[in-house]
C-alpha positions as CSV (number, residue, x, y, z in Angstrom):
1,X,-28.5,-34.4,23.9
2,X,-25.5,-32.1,23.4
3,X,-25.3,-28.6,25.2
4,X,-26.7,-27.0,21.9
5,X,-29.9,-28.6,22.5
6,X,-30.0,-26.8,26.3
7,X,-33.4,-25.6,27.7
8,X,-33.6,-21.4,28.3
9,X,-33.9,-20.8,32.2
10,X,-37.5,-20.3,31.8
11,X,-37.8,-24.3,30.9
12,X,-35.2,-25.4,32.7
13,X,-36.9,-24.1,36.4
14,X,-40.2,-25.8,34.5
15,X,-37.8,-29.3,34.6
16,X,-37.2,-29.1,37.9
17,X,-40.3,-27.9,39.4
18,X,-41.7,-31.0,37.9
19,X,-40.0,-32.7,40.9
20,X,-39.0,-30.4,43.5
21,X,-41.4,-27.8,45.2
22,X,-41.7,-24.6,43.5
23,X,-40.8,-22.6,45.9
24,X,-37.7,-24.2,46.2
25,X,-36.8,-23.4,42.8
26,X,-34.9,-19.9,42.6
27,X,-34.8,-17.5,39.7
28,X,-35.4,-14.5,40.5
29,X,-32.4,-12.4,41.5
30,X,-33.7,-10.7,44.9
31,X,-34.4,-14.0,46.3
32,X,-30.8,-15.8,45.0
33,X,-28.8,-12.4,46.5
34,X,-27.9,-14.6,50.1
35,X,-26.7,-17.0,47.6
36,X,-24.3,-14.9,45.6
37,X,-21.2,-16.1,48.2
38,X,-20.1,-18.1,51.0
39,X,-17.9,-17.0,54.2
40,X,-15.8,-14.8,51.7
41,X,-17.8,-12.1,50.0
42,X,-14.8,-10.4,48.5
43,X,-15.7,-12.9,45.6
44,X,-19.3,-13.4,44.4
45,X,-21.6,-14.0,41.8
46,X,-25.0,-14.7,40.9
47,X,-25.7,-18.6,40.1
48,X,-28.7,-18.9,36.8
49,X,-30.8,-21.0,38.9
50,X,-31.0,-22.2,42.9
51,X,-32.6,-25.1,43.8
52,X,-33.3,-26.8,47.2
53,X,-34.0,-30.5,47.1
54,X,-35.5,-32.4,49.9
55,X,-34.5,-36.1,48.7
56,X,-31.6,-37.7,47.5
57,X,-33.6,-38.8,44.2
58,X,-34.7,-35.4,43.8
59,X,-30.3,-34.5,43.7
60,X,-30.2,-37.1,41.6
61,X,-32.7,-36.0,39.2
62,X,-31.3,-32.4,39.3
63,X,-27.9,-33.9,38.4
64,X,-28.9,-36.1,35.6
65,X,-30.7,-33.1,33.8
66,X,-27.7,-31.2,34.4
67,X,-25.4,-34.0,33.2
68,X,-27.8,-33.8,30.2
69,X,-27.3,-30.5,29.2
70,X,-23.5,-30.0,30.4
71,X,-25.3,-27.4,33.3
72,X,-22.0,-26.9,36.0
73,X,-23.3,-27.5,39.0
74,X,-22.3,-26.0,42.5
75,X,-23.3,-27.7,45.5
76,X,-23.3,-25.9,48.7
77,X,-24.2,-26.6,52.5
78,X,-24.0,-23.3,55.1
79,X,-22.4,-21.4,52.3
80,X,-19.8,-20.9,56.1
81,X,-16.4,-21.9,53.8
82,X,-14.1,-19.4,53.3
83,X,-12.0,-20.0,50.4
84,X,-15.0,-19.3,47.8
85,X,-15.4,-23.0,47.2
86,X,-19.0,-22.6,47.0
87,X,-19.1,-19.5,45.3
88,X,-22.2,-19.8,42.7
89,X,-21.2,-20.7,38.6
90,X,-23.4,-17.4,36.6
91,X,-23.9,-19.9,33.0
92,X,-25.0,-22.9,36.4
93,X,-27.3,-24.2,38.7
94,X,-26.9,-23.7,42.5
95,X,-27.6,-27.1,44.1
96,X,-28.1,-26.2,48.1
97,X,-28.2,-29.1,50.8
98,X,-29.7,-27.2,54.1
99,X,-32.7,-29.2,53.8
100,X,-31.2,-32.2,54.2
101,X,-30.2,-31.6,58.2
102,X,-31.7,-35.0,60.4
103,X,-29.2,-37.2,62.1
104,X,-30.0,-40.4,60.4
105,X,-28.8,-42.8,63.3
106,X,-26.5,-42.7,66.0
107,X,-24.8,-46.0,67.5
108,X,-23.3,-45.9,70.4
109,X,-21.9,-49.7,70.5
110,X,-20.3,-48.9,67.1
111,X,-19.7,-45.5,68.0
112,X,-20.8,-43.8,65.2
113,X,-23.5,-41.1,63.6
114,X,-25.2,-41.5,60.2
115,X,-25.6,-38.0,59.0
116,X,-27.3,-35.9,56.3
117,X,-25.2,-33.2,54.6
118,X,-26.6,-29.8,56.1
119,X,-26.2,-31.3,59.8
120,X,-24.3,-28.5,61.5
121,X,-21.2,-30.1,63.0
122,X,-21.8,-28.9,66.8
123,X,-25.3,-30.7,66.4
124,X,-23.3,-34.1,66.0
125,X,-21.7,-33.7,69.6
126,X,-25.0,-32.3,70.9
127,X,-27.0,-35.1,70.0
128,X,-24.2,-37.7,70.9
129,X,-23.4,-36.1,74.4
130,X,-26.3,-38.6,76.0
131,X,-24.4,-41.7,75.3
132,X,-21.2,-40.2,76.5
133,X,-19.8,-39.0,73.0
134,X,-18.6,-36.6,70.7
135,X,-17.3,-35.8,67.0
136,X,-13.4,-34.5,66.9
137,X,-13.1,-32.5,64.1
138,X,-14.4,-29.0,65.5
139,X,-14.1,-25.8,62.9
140,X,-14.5,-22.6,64.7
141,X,-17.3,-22.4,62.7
142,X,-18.8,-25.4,64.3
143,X,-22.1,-23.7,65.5
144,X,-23.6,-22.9,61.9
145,X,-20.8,-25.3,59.6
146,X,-22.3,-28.8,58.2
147,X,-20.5,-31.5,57.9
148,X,-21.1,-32.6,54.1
149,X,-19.2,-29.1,53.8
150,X,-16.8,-30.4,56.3
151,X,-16.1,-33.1,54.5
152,X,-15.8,-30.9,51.0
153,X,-12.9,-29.3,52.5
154,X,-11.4,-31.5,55.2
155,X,-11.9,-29.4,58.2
156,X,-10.3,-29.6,60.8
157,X,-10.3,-27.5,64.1
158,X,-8.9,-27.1,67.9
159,X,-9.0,-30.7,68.3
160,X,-7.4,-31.8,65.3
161,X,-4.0,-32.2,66.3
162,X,-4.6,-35.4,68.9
163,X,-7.7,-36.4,67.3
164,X,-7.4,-35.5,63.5
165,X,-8.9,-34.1,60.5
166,X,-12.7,-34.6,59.2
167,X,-10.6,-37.4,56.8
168,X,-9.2,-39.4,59.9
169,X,-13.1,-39.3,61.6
170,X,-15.4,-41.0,58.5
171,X,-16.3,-44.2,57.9
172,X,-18.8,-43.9,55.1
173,X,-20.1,-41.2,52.6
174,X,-23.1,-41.5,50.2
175,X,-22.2,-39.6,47.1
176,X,-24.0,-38.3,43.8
177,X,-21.8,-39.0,40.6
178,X,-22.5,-36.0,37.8
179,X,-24.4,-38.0,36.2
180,X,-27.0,-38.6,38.8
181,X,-25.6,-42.2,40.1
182,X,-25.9,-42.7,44.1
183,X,-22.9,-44.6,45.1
184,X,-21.4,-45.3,48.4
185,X,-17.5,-45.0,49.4
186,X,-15.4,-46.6,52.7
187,X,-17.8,-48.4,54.9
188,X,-18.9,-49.2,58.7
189,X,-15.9,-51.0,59.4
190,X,-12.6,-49.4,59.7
191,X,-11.3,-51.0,56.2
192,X,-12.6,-51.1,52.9
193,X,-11.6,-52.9,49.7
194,X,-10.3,-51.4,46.3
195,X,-8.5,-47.9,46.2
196,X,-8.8,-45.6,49.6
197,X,-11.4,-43.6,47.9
198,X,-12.6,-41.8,51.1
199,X,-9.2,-40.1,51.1
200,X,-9.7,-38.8,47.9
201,X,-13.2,-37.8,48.3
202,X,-12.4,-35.7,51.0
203,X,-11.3,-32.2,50.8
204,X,-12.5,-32.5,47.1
205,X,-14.5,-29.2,47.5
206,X,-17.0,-30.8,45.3
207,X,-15.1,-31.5,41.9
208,X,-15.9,-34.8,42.1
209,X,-20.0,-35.3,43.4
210,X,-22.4,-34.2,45.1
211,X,-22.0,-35.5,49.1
212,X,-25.6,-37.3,50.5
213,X,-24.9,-38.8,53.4
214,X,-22.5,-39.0,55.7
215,X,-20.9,-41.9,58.7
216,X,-18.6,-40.2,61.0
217,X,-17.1,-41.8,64.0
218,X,-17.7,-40.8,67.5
219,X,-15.3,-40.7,70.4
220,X,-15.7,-41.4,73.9
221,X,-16.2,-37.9,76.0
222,X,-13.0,-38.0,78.5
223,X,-13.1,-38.4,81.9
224,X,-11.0,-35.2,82.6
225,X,-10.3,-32.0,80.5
226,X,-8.5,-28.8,81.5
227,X,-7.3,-25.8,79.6
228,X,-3.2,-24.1,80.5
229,X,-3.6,-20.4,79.2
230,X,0.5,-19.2,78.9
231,X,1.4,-15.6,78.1
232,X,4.8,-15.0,76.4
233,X,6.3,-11.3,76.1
234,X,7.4,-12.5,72.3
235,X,6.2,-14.9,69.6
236,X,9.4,-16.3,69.5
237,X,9.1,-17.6,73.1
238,X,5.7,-19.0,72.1
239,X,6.7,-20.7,69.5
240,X,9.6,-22.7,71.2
241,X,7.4,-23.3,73.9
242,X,4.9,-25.1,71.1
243,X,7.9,-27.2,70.1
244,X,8.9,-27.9,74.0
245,X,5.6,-29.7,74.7
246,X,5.7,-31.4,71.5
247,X,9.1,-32.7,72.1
248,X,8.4,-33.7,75.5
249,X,5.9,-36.2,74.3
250,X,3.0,-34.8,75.3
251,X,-0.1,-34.8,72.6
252,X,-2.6,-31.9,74.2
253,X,-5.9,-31.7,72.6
254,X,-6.0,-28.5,71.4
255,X,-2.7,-26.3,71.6
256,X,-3.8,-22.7,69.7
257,X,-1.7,-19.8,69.6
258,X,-3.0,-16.2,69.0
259,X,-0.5,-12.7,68.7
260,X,-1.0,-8.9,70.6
261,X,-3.8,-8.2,67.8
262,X,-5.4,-11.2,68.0
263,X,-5.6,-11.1,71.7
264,X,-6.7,-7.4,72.3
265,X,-9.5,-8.3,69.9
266,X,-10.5,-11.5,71.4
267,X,-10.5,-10.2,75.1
268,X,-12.8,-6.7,74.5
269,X,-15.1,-9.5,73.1
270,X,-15.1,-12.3,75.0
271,X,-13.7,-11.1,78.3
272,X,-12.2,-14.2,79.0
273,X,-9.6,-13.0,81.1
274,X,-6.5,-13.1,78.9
275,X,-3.5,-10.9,79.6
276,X,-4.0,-7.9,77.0
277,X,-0.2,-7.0,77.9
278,X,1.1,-10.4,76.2
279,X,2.8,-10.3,72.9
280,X,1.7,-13.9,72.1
281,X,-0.7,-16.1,74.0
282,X,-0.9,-20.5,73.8
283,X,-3.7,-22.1,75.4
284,X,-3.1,-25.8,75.8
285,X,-5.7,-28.4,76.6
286,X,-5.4,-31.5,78.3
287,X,-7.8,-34.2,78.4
288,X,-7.8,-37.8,79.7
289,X,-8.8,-39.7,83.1
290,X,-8.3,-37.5,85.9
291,X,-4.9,-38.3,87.0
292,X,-3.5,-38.1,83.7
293,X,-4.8,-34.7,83.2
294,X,-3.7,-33.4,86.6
295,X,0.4,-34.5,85.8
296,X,0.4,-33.7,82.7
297,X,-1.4,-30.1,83.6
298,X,1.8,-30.0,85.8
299,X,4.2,-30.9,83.8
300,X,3.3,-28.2,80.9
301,X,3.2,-25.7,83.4
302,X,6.5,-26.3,84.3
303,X,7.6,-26.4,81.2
304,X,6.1,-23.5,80.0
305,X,7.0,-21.1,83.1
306,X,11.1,-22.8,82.4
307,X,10.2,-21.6,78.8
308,X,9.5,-18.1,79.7
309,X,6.3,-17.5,80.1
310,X,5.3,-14.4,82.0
311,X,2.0,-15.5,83.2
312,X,0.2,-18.8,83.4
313,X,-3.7,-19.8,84.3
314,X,-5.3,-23.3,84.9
315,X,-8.9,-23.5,84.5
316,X,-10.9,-24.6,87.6
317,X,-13.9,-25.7,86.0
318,X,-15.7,-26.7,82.7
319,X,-17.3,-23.1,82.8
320,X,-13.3,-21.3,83.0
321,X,-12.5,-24.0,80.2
322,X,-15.3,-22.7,78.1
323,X,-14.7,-19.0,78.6
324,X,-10.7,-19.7,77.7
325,X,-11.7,-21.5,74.6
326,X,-14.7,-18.5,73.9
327,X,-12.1,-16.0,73.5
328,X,-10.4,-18.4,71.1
329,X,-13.2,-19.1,69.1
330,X,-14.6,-15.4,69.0
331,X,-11.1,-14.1,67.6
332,X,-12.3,-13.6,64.2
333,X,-15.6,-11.7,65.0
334,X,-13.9,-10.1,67.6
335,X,-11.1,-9.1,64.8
336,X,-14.2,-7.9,62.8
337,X,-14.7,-4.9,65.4
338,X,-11.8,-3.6,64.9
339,X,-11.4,-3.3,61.4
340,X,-14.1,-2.4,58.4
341,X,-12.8,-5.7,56.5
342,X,-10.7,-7.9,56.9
343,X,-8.9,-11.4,54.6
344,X,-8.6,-14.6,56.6
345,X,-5.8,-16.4,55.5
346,X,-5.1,-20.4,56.1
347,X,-1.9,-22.3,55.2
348,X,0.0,-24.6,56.9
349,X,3.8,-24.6,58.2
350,X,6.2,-26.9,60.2
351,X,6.0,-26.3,63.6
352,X,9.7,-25.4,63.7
353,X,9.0,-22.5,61.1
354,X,6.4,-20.5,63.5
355,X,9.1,-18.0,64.9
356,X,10.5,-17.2,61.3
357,X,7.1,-17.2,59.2
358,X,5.9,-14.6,62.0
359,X,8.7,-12.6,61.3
360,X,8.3,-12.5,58.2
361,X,4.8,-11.4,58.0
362,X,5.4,-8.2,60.0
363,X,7.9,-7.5,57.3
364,X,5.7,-8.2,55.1
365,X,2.3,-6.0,57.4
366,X,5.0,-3.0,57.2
367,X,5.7,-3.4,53.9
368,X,1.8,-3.3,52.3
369,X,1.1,-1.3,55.3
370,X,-1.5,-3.4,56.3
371,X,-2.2,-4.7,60.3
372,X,-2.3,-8.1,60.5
373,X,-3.8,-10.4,63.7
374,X,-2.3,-13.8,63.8
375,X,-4.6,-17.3,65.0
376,X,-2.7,-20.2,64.9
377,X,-3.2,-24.0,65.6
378,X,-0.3,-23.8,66.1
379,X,0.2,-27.9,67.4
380,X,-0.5,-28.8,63.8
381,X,1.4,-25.7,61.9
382,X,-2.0,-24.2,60.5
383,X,-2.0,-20.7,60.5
384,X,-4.7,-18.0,60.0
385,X,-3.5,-14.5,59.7
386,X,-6.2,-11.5,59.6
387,X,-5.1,-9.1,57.1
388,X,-6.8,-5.7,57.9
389,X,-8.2,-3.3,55.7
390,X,-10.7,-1.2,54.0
391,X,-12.7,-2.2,51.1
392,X,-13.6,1.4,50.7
393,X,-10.2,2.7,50.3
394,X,-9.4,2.3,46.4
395,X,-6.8,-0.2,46.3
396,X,-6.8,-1.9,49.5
397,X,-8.2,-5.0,48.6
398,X,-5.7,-5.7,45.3
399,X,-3.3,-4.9,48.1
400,X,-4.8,-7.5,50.7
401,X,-4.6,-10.0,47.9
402,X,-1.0,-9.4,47.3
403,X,-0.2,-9.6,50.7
404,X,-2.4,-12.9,51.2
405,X,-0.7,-14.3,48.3
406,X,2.7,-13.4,49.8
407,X,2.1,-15.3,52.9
408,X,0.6,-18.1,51.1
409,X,4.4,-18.1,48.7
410,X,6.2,-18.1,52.8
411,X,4.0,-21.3,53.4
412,X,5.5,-23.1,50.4
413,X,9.3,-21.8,50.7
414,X,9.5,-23.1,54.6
415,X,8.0,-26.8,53.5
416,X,4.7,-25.8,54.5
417,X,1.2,-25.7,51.8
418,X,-1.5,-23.0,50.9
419,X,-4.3,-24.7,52.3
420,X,-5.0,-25.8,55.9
421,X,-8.7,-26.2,56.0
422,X,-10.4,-24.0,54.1
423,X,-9.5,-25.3,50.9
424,X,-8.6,-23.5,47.6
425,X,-12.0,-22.3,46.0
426,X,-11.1,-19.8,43.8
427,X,-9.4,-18.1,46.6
428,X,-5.9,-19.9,46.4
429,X,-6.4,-21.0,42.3
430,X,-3.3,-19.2,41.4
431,X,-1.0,-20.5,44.5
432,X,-1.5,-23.9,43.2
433,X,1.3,-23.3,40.2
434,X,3.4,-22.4,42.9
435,X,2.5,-25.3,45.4
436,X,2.5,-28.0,42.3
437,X,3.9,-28.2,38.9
438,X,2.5,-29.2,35.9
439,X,2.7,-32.9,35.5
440,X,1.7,-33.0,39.5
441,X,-1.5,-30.4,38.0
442,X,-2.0,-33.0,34.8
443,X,-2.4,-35.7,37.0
444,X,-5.1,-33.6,39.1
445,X,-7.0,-33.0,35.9
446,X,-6.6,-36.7,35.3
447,X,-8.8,-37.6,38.6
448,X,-10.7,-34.8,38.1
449,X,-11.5,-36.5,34.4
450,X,-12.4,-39.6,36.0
451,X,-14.9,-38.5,38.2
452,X,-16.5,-35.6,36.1
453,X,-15.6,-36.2,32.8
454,X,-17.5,-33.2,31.1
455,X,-16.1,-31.0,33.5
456,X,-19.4,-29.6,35.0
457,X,-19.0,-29.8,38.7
458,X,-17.7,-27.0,40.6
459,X,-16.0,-25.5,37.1
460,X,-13.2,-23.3,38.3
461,X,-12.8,-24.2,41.5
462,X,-9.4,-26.0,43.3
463,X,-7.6,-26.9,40.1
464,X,-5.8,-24.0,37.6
465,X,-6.9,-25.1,34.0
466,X,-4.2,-26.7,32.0
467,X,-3.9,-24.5,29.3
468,X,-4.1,-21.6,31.4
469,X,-1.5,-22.6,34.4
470,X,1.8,-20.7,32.4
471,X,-1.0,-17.4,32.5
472,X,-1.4,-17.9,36.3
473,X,2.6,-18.3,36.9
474,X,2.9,-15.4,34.9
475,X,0.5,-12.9,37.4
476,X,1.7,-10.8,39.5
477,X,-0.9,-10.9,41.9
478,X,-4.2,-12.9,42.1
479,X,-6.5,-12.2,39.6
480,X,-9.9,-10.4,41.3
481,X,-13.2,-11.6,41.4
482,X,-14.1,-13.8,38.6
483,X,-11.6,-13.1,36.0
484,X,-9.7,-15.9,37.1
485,X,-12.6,-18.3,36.0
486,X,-12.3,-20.2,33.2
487,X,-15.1,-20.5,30.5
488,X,-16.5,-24.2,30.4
489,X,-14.9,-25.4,27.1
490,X,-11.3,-24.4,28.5
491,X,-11.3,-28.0,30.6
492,X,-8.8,-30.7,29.2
């Protein structure tokens, strides 16, 4: 049956509450509304129909009548991304996963967790802490994020740079094909035959299925960790001091950097003791057995006090190390308070570019005359400036955009890329002509052909459409909202 032939909503919510309960089939408009976006609500829309399966044969049910009827389909976990990756499709159906939230299994010879896709990714360590474990990959979003989104976009966190992304931390992921096939990529061992599929599969922001299970593995908690809190009176201090520890061979578990905005912010909220006087602030953990904690705790101090910073503090306990991290984690709500609005940005640098690209962004704040707060990881290059502004002023948002989009074109000029770990969505569509060029996008669209060859999952979304990628390199700035969608038939 061709998509001529497609049921009206009306039988179309009949089709599905023939298998899932009715009231977890949406069509009314009121109670889809806390659909409409995810993390960023600059861009939204209203999906035609939101369901809420409990079972994996009821997703793949949903996605063979869908597959049927050329439906695009947009799955979504927390809805906590914030690249508009799992903003809903208007003409589609919205295919939500926060029923499926029970830790399957967790092994603690094998050290692993067998996970459904709306487990929220602090849950994982919480439920591992018995048997002296935890998962790596730690979003700041970590208290309401789930992992199958996780997975969708890679995430990655504080931890990330001695422990890796959400890709370096699976073993095994259960995934719906579009038309409605369970199959199962990587496996419990460490190796799996054929093409490294789980590489692929990851950070896919749901172009290529729909994500059903998921194996992580686990880590041993360490014996020892403790958190260096430096303040520098200028970024560029900072960021040579990043470099310095790097250099010196030293791989800290977290190493975040955050700039005067970010700071202010971060300490009315969190009153974690940081020094509001600072122009640029690292905080470095260290973890291991004791007495490789306490000399390499030394030895960064020393190094960062040679460096030139202006004030140093070593946590005394796992209650200092929590409140240091607090403030960290709090920065972009506590950003939130003192701004109406504001644009988190993510891309990714060399370390050796932090100095310059900061530089260049207060060119750039001064130029739009826009304030920007600056969170880094800045071990692993991945930035996330705050742009602030006010929806309500007539303008300000295009101007955000441009200014977003600006930062984005810095990433890619110093050898960096326009994603970190939020992913593209439809936020960073139109920075992928600048990223990649067109026989690097053709064979995007090739993979994406292989895996979804009617081109009904996540339509829009990650990849610029092929005959429209000259339009895009033409723009001056990003287009807003939707615009920038493409109509179903436009996929090659």
């Amino acid at each position: 049956m061709n998509q001529s032939l497609r049921p009206d909503k009306a039988a179309l919510v009949e089709l599905f509450r023939d298998f899932i309960e009715p009231q977890y089939v949406i069509n009314d408009e009121e109670t889809q509304k806390p659909f409409e976006c995810d993390g960023l609500s600059v861009y939204c829309d209203m999906p035609l129909i939101t369901v809420l399966p409990k079972t994996v044969e009821q997703v793949c049910e949903v996605m063979r009548i869908c597959y049927r009827y050329q439906i695009p389909v947009v799955a979504r976990g927390a809805g906590t991304g914030l690249c508009a990756g799992a903003m809903p499709n208007p003409d589609g159906v919205l295919l939500v996963l926060s029923r499926f939230k029970h830790i399957l299994d967790i092994d603690p010879l094998a050290r692993s967790a067998r996970l459904q896709p709306g487990v929220r990714n602090l849950a994982i360590s919480e439920a591992a802490s018995p048997y002296g474990l935890y998962y790596g990959p730690d979003p700041s979003s970590q208290i309401a994020c789930s992992i199958g989104g996780n997975v969708a976009e890679n995430s990655g966190g504080v931890h990330c740079l001695k422990y890796g992304l959400t890709t370096h931390n699976l073993l095994k992921i259960e995934m719906v094909t579009v038309e409605g096939e369970l199959i199962t990529i990587g496996s419990e061992g460490l190796d799996s035959n054929g093409f490294d599929l789980m590489a692929l599969i990851t950070g896919s922001e749901g172009l290529l299925g729909v994500i059903t299970e998921v194996t992580v593995k686990l880590l041993p908690s360490p014996e020892k960790a403790q958190v260096i809190m430096a303040g520098f009176d200028n970024v560029q201090t900072a960021g040579d001091a990043v470099g310095g520890v790097i250099a010196k061979g030293i791989i800290p578990a977290g190493l975040e950097m955050m700039d005067s905005p970010a700071i202010i912010a971060a300490e009315a909220f969190a009153h974690a003791g940081y020094p509001t006087d600072a122009q640029a602030l690292l905080l470095c953990e260290l973890d291991g057995s004791e007495a490789e904690v306490q000399e390499q705790i030394a030895e960064v101090e020393q190094l960062f006090i040679e460096l030139g910073a202006t004030t140093t503090r070593v946590s005394q306990s796992e209650a200092e190390r929590a409140l240091l991290w607090k403030g960290r984690k709090s920065a972009f709500p506590a950003v939130g308070r003192i701004s109406p609005d504001y644009y988190c940005m993510d891309g990714t640098i060399p370390r050796s570019q932090l100095a310059h690209v900061l530089t260049e962004m207060q060119k750039l704040s001064e130029q739009y005359g826009l304030r920007v707060a600056n969170v880094f990881h800045a071990g692993d290059g991945n930035l996330h400036p705050l742009i602030l502004f006010d929806a309500n002023v007539p303008g300000e948002l295009e101007r955000t955009e441009e200014f977003g989009s600006r930062i984005l074109e810095l990433c890619v000029k110093v050898g960096g890329c326009i994603t970190g770990e939020h992913g593209v969505g439809v936020e960073k569509i139109r920075q992928m002509t600048i990223q990649f060029n067109d026989q690097e996008l053709t064979q995007f669209h090739a993979i994406k052909h292989a895996f979804d060859p009617i081109g009904t999952l996540n339509p829009g979304k990650g990849i610029p459409v092929l005959k429209r990628c000259q339009e895009y390199r033409t723009l001056d700035r990003p287009q807003h909202k939707h615009d920038s969608q493409p109509q179903q038939g436009d996929l090659a």
